[in-house]
Each structure stands twice: as structure tokens, then as C-alpha cells.
MMTF fields as JSON, N, C-alpha, C and O atoms, coordinates in Angstrom:
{
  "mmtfVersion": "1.0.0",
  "mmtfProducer": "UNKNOWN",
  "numBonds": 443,
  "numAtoms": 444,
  "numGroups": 111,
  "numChains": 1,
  "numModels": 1,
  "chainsPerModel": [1],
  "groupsPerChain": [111],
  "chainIdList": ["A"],
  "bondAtomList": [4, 2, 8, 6, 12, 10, 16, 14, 20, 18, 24, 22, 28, 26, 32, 30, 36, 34, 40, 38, 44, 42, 48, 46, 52, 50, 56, 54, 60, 58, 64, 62, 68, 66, 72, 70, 76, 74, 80, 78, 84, 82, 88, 86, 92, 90, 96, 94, 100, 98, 104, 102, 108, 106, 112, 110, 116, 114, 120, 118, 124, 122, 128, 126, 132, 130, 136, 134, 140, 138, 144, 142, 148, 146, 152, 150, 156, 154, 160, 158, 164, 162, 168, 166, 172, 170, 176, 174, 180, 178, 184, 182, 188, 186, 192, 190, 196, 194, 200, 198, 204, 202, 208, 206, 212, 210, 216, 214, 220, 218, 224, 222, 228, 226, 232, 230, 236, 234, 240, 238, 244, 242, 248, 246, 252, 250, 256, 254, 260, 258, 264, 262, 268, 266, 272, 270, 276, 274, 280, 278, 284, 282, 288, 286, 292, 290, 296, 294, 300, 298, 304, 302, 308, 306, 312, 310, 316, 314, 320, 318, 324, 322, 328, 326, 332, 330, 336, 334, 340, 338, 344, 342, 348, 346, 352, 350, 356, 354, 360, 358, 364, 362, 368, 366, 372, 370, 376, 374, 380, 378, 384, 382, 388, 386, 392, 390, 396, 394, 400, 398, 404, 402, 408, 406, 412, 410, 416, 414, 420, 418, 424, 422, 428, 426, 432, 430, 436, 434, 440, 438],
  "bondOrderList": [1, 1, 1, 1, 1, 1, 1, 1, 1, 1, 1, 1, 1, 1, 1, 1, 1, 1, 1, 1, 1, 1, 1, 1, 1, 1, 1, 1, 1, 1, 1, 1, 1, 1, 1, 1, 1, 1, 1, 1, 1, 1, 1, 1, 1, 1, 1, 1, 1, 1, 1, 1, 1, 1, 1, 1, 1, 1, 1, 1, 1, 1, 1, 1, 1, 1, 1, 1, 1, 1, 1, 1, 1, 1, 1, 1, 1, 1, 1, 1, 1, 1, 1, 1, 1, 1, 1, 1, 1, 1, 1, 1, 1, 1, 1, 1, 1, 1, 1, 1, 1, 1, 1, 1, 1, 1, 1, 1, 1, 1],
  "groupList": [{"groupName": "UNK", "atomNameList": ["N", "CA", "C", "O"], "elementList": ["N", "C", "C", "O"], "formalChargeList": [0, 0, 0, 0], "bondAtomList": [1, 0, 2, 1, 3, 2], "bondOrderList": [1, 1, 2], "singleLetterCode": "X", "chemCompType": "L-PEPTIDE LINKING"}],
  "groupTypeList": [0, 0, 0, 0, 0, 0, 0, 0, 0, 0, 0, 0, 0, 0, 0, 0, 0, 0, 0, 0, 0, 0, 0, 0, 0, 0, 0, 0, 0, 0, 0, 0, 0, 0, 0, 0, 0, 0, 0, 0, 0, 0, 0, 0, 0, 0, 0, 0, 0, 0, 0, 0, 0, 0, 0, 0, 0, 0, 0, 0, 0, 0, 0, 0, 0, 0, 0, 0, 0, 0, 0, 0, 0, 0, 0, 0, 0, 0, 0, 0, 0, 0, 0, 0, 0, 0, 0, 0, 0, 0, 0, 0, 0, 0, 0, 0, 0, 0, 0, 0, 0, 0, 0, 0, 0, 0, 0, 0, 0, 0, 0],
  "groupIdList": [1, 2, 3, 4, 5, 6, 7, 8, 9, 10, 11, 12, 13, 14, 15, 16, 17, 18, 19, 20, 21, 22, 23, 24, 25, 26, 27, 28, 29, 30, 31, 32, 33, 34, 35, 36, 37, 38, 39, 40, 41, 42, 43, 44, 45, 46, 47, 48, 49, 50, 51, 52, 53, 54, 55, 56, 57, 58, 59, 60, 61, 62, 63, 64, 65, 66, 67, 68, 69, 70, 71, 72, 73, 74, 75, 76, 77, 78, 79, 80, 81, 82, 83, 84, 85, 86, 87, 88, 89, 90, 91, 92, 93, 94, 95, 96, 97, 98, 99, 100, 101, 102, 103, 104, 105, 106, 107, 108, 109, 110, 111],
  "secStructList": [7, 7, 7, 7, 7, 7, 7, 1, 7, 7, 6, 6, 1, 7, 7, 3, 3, 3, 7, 4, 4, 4, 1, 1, 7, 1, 1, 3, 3, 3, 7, 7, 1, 1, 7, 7, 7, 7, 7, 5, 7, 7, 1, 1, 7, 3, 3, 3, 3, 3, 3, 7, 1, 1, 3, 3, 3, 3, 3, 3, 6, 6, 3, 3, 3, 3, 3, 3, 6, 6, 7, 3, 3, 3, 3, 7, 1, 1, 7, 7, 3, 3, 3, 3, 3, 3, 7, 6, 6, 7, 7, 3, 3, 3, 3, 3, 3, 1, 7, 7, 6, 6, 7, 7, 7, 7, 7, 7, 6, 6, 7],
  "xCoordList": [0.839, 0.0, 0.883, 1.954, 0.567, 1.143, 0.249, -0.751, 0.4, -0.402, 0.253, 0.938, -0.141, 0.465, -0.399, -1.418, -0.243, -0.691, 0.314, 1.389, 0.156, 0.911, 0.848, -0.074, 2.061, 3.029, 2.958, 3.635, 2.138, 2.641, 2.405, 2.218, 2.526, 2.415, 3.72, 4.399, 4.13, 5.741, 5.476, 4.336, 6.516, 5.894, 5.171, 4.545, 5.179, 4.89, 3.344, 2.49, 3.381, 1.756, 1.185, 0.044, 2.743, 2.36, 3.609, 4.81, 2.365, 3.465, 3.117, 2.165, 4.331, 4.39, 3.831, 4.366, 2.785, 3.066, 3.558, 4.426, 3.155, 3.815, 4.174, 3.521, 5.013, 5.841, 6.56, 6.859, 6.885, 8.391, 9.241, 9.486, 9.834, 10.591, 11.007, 12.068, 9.757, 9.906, 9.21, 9.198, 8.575, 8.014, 7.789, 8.649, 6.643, 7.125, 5.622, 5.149, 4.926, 3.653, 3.866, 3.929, 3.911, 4.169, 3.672, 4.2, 2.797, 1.727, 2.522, 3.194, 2.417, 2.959, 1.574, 0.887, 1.129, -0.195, 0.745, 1.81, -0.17, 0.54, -1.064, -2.184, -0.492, -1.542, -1.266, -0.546, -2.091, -1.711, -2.812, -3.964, -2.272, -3.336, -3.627, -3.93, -3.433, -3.543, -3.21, -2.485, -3.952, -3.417, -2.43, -2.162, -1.383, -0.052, 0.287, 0.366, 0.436, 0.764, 2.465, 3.343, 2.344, 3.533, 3.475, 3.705, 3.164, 2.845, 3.961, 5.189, 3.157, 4.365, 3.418, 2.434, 4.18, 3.16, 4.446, 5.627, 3.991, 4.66, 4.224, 3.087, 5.591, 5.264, 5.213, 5.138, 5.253, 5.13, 4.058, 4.083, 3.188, 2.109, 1.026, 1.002, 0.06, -0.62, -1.047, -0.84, -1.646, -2.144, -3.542, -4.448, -3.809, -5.083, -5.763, -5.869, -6.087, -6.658, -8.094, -9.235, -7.777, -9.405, -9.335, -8.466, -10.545, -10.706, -11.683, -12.843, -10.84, -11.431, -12.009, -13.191, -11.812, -12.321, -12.012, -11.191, -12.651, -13.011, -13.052, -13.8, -12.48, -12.516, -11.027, -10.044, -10.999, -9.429, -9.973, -11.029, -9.442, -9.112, -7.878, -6.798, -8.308, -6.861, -6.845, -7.773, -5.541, -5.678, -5.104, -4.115, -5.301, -5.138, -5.297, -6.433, -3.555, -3.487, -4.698, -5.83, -4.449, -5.198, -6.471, -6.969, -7.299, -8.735, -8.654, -7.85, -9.61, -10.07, -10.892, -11.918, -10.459, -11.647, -11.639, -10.768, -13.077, -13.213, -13.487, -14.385, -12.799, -13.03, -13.391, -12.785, -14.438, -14.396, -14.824, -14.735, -15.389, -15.074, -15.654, -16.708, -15.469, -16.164, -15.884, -16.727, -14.46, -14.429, -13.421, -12.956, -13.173, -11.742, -11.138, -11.743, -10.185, -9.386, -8.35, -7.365, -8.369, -7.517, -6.434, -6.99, -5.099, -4.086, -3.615, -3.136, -3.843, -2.762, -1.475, -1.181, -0.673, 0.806, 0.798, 0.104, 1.284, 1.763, 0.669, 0.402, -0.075, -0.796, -0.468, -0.591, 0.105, 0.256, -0.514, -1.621, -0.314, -1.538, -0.845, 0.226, -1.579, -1.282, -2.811, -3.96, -2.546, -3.335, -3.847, -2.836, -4.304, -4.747, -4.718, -3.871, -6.154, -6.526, -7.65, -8.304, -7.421, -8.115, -8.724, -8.308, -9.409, -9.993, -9.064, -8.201, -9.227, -8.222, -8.573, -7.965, -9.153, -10.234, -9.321, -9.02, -8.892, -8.948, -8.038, -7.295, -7.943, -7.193, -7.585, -8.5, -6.468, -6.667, -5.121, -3.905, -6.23, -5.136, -4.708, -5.482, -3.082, -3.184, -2.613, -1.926, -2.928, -1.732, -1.268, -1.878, -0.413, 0.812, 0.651, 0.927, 0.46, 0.503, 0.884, 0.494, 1.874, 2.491, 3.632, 3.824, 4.419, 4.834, 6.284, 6.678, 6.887, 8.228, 8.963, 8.958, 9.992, 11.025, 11.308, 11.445, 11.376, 12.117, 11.419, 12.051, 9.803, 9.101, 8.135, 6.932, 8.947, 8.06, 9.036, 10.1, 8.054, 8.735, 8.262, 7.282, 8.856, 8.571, 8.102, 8.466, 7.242, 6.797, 6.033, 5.215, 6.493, 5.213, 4.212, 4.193, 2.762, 1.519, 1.474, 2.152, 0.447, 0.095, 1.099, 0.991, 2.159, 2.94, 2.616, 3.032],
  "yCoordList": [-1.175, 0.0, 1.236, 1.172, 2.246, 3.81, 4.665, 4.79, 5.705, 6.773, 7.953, 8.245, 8.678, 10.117, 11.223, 10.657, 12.566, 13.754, 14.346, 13.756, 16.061, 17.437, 17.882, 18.286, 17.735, 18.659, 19.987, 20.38, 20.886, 22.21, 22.354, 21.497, 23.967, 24.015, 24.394, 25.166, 23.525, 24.622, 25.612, 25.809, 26.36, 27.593, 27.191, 28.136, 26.404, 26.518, 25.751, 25.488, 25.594, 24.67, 23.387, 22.981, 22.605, 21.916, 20.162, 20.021, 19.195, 18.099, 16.66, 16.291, 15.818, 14.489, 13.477, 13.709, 12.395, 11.557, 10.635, 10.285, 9.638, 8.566, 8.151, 8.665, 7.391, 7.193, 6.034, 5.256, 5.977, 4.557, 4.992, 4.173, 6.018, 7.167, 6.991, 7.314, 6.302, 6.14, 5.162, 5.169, 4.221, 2.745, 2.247, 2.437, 1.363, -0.177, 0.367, -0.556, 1.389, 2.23, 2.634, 3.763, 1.802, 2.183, 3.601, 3.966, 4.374, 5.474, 6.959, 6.949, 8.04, 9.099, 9.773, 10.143, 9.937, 10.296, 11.801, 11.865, 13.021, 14.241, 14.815, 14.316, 16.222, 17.344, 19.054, 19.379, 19.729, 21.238, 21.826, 21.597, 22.8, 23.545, 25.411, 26.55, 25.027, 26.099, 25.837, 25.016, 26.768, 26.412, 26.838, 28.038, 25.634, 26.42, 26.506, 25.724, 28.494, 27.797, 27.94, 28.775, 26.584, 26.392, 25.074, 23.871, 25.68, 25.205, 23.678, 23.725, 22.506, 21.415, 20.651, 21.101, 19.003, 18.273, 17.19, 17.526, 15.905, 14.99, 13.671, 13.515, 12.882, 11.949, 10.425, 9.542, 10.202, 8.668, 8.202, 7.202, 9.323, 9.541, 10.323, 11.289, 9.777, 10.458, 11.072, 10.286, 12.25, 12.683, 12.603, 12.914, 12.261, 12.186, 13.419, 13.108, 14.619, 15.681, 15.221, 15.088, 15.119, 15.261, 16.566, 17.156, 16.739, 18.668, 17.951, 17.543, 18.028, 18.036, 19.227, 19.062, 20.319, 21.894, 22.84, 23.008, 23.189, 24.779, 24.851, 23.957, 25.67, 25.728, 26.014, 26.367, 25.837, 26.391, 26.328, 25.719, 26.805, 26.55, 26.281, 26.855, 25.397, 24.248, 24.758, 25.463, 24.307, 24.881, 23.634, 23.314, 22.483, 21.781, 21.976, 22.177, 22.135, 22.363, 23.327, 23.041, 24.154, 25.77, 25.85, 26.97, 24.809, 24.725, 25.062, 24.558, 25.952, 26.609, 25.209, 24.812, 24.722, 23.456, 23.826, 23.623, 24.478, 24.665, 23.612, 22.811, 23.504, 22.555, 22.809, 23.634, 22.203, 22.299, 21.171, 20.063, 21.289, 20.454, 19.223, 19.52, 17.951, 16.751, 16.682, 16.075, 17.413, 17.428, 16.2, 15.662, 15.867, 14.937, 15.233, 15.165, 15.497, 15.463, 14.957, 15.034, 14.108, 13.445, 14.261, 15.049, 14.177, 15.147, 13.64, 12.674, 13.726, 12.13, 12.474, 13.387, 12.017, 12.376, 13.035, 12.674, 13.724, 14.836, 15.7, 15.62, 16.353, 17.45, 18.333, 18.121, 19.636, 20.752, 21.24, 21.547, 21.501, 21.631, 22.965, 23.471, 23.409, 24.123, 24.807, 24.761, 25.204, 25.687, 28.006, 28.652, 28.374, 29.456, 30.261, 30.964, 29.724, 30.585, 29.134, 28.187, 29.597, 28.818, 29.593, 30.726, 29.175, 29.773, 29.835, 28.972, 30.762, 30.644, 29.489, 29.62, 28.533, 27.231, 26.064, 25.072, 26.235, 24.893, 24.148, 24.518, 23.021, 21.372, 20.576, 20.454, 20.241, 18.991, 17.727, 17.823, 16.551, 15.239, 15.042, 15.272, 14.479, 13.842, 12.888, 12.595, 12.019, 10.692, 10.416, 10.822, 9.87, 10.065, 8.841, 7.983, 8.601, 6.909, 6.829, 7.71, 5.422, 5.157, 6.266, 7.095, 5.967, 7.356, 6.854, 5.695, 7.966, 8.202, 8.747, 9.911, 8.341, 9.571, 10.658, 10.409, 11.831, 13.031, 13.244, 13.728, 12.743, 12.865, 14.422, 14.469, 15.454, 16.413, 17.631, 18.063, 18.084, 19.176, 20.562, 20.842, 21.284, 22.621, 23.188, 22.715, 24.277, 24.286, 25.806, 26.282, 26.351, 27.861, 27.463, 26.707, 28.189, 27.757, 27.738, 28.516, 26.59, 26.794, 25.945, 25.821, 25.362, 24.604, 23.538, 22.748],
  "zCoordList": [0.0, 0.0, 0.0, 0.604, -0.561, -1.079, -0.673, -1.38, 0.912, 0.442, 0.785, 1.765, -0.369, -0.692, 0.454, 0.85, 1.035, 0.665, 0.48, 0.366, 0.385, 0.125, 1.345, 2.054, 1.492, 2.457, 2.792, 3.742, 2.076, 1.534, -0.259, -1.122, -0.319, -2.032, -2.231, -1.553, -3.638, -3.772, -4.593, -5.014, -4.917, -5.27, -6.832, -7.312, -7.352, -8.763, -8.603, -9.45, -7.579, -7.672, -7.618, -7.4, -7.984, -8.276, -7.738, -7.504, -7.778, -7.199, -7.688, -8.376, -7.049, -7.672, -6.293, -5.209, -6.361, -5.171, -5.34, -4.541, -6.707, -6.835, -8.243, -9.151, -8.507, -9.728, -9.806, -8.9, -11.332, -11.316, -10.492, -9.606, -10.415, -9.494, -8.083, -7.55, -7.489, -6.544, -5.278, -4.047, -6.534, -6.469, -7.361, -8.221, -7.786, -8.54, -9.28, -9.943, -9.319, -9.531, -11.426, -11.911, -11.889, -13.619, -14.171, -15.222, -13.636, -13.524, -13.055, -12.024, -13.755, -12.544, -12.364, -13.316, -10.711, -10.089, -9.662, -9.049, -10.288, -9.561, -9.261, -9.369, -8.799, -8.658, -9.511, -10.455, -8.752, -9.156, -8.852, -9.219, -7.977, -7.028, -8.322, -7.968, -9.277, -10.335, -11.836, -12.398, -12.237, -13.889, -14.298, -14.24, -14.99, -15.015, -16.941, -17.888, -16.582, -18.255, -18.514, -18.296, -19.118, -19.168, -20.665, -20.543, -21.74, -23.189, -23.485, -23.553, -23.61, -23.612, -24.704, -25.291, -24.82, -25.095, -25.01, -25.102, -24.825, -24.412, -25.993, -26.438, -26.55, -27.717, -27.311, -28.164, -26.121, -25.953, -24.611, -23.894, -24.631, -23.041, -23.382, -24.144, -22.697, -22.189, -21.163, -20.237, -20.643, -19.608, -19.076, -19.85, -17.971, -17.709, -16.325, -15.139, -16.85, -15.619, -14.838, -15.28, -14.076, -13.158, -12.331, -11.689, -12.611, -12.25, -10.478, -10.427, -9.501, -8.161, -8.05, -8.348, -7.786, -7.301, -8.333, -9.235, -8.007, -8.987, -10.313, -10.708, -11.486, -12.54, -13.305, -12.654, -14.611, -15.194, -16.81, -16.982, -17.762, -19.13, -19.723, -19.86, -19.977, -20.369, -21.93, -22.327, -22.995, -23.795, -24.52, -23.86, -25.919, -26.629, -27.287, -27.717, -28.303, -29.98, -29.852, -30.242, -29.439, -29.822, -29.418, -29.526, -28.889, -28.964, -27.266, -26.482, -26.979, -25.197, -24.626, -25.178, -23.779, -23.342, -21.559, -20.712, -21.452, -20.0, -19.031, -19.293, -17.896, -16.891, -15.846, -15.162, -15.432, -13.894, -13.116, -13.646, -11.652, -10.672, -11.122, -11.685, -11.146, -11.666, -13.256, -13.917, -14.129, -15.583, -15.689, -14.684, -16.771, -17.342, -18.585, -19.655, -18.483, -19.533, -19.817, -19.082, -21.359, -21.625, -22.651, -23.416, -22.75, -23.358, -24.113, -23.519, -25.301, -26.295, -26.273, -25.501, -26.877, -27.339, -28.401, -29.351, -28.428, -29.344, -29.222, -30.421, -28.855, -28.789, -27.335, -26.128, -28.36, -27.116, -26.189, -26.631, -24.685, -23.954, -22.994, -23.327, -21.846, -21.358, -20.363, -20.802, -19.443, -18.583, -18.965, -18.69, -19.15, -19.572, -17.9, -17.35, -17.445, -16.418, -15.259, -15.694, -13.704, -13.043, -11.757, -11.514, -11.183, -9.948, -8.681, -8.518, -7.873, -6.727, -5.985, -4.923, -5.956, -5.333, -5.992, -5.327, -7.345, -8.215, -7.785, -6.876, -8.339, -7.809, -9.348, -10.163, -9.129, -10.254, -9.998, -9.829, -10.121, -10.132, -11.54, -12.47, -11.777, -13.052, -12.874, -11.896, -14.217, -14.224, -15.486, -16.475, -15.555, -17.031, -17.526, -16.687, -18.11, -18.667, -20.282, -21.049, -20.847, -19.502, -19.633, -20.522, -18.292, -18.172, -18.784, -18.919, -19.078, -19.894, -19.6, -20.003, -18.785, -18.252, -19.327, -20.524, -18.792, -19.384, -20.889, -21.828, -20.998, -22.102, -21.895, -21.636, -22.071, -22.309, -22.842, -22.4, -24.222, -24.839, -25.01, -25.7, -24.476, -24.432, -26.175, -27.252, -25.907, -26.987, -27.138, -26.349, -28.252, -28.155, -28.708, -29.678, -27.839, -27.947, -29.534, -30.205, -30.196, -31.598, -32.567, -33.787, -31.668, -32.983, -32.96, -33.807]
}
């Protein structure tokens, strides 16, 4: 058995609980207490968001997709994503599957 919480927020928002990284968990399970934009997209994973609290607009290959509390979103490989704007409230879990070390590429929005 594995159980995670958060310690604290670091400053960026955002955190890891469990992983290959740092058990036998094939999956990376994180969080993020805000929408972060920070424009990527990953080629051998996917991402999976669950919107716990509040709201955000996530942004995929250019298209606005609003979320909120009880939403899901799935991010494929190769499509750029990124967080826009979220509520001072919001939370969201994700999980990486499967996950890929050092699989994520920075990217300006739109390419």
C-alpha cells in the first residue's frame, strides 16, 4: 500500500506523489493547485486531468476546453496543452501513462 498527501504548495503549484521514481507504480499520479501555463506536449504519453475543485481553461493544440469540478481530460501524445486561467479554489489530479522519463517538450503555444 502507497499513500500520498501534500506537504505544503511549492511555489509553482504543483506536485508528484507517486511514480516509477519512486516505487514499482508504472503510472505518474501528480496534482496542481492552479493552472499552469507552461505550453508542452509529451510523444510517448498520455495525460489524464481530473478537475477536483473549482474551474481552469486548459488549452489543446489551440482549442479553449473549460473545466471544472467533476471534468476529465484526456491530453494524447503529441498534442500541445497548457493551462490558460483557473480559480483561486482549483485542484486537479493527473496521471501520465504510460509514463516516460524526461518525455516532455517545451513548446510555443500553436505549434
Amino acid at each position: 500500500m502507497i499513500v500520498g498527501s501534500v506537504d505544503g504548495t511549492p511555489p509553482d503549484g504543483k506536485g508528484w506523489f507517486v511514480g516509477p521514481w519512486n516505487s514499482s507504480v508504472p503510472v505518474a499520479v501528480g496534482w496542481a493547485d492552479r493552472g499552469v501555463d507552461q505550453p508542452h506536449r509529451h510523444d510517448g504519453m498520455c495525460e489524464i486531468y481530473l478537475v477536483a475543485r473549482g474551474w481552469s481553461i486548459a488549452v489543446v493544440d489551440g482549442l479553449e476546453v473549460p473545466l471544472a469540478a467533476g471534468s476529465m481530460l484526456v491530453v494524447e501524445p503529441g498534442e500541445t496543452h497548457t493551462f490558460q486561467a483557473s480559480s483561486p479554489d482549483y485542484l486537479h489530479f493527473v496521471v501520465q501513462a504510460p509514463f516516460v522519463p524526461g518525455d516532455r517538450v517545451a513548446t510555443v503555444e500553436g505549434d
